[in-house]
C-alpha positions in Angstrom: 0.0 0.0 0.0 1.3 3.4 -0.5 -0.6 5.0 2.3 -1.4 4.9 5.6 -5.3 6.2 3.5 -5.5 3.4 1.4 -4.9 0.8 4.0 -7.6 2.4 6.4 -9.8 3.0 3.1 -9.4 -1.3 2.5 -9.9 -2.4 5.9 -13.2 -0.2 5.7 -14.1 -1.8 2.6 -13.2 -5.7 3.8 -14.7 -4.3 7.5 -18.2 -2.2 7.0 -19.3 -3.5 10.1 -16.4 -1.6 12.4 -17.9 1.9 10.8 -19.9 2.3 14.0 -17.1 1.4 16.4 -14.6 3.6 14.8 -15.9 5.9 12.0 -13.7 5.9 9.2 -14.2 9.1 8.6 -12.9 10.2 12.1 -10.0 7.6 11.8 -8.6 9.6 9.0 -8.8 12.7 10.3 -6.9 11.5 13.3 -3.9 10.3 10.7 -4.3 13.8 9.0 -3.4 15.3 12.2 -0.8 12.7 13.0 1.0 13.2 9.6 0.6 17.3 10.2 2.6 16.6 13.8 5.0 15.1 11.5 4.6 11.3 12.4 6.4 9.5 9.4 4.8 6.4 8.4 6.5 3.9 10.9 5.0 5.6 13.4 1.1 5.9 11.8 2.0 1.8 11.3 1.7 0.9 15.4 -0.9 3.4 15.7 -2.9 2.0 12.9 -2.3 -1.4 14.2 -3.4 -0.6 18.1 -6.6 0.8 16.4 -7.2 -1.9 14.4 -6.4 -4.5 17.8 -8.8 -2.4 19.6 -11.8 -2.7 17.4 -11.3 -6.7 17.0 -11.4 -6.6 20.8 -14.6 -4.8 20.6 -16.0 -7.3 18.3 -14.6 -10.3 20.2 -15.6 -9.6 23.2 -19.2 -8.2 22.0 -18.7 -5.0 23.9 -20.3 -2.0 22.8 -17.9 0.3 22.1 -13.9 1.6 21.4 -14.8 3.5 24.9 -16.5 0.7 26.8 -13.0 -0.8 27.6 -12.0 -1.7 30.7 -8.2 -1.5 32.0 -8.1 -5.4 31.3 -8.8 -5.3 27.6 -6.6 -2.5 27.4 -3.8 -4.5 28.7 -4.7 -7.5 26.4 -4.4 -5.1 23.8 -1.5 -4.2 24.6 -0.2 -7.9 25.4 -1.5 -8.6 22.1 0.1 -5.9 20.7 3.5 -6.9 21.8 3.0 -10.4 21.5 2.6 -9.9 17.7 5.9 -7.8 17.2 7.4 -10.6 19.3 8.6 -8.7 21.8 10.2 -11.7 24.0 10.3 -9.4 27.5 8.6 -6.3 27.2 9.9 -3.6 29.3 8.3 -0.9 30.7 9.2 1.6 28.6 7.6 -0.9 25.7 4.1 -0.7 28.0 4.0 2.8 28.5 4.8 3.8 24.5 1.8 1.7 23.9 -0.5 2.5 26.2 0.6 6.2 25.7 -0.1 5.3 21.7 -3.4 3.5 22.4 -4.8 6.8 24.6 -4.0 9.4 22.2 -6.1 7.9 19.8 -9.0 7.1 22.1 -8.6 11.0 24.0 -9.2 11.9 20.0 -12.1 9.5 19.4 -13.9 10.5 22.6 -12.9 14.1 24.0 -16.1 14.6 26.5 -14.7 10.9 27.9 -11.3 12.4 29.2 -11.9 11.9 32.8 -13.1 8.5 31.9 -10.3 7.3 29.8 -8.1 8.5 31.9 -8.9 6.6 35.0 -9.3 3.5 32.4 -5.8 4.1 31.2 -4.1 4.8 35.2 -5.8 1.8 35.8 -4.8 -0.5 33.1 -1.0 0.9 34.3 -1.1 0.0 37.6 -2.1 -3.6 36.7 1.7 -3.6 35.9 3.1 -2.4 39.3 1.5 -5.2 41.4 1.9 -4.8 45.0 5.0 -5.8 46.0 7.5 -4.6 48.4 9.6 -3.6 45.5 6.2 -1.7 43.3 8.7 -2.5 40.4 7.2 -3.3 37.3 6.5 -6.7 36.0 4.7 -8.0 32.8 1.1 -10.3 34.2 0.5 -12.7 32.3 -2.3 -12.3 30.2 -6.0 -12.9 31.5 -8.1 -15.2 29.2 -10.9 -12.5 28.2 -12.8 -14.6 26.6 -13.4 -16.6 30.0 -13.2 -13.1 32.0 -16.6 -11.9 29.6 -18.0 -15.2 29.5 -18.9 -15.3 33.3 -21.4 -12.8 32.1 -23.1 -14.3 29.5 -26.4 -15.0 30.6 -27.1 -17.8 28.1 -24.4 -20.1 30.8 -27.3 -20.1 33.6 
């Protein structure tokens, strides 16, 4: 692909059903201001990616929205995330850049949510400083969402 526009134009095309999760429309305009900050295309890449993780988390998990994440799925996002870059022993700074990545786009998708988002996102960082005598930080292993959602599901009563 040549563009960062023509790969979000295809996966709207191949996707039509992630329109209401993450508008297209607004998805672009949040690379037209990346690319105006002067983010090369590298850098639109992992952004691209993390929004594109965070919509098929939406969709797995049957939860209503980009904003109805809680601080777990935005760590299995960003397990996920690191897991497919093969990132053998994520470090901190690793977390934090995605995290960081993963609530910029979200601050821009949802503005009146700040407060909201924010608490999700000091959340989802603590998970990483457990307590410990040490608070250091350490890498959980990753919760099975699917189990976490499916005590839930009303159809297993």
């Amino acid at each position: 692909m040549a563009n960062i526009y023509e790969m979000i134009d295809a996966y709207y095309v191949l996707h039509p059903v992630v329109e209401p999760i993450a508008p297209q429309e607004t998805v672009e305009r949040y690379f037209r201001r990346r690319a105006w900050k002067g983010d090369d295309f590298d850098d639109m890449m992992v952004d691209w990616e993390l929004i594109v993780l965070s919509i098929e988390t939406v969709l797995e998990f049957d939860l209503f929205s980009l904003d109805t994440l809680q601080p777990a799925d935005i760590q299995d996002i960003v397990g996920r995330y690191l897991d497919m870059h093969e990132t053998a022993h994520p470090t901190e700074h690793d977390v934090q850049r995605v995290l960081g990545i993963l609530k910029r786009f979200l601050l821009f998708l949802f503005p009146k949510q700040a407060a909201s988002l924010e608490e999700t996102f000091a959340e989802a960082l603590r998970g990483y400083y457990p307590d410990s005598p040490d608070g250091a930080f350490r890498m959980s292993e990753r919760t099975e969402q699917e189990s976490l959602y499916s005590l839930f599901d009303d159809e297993d009563e």
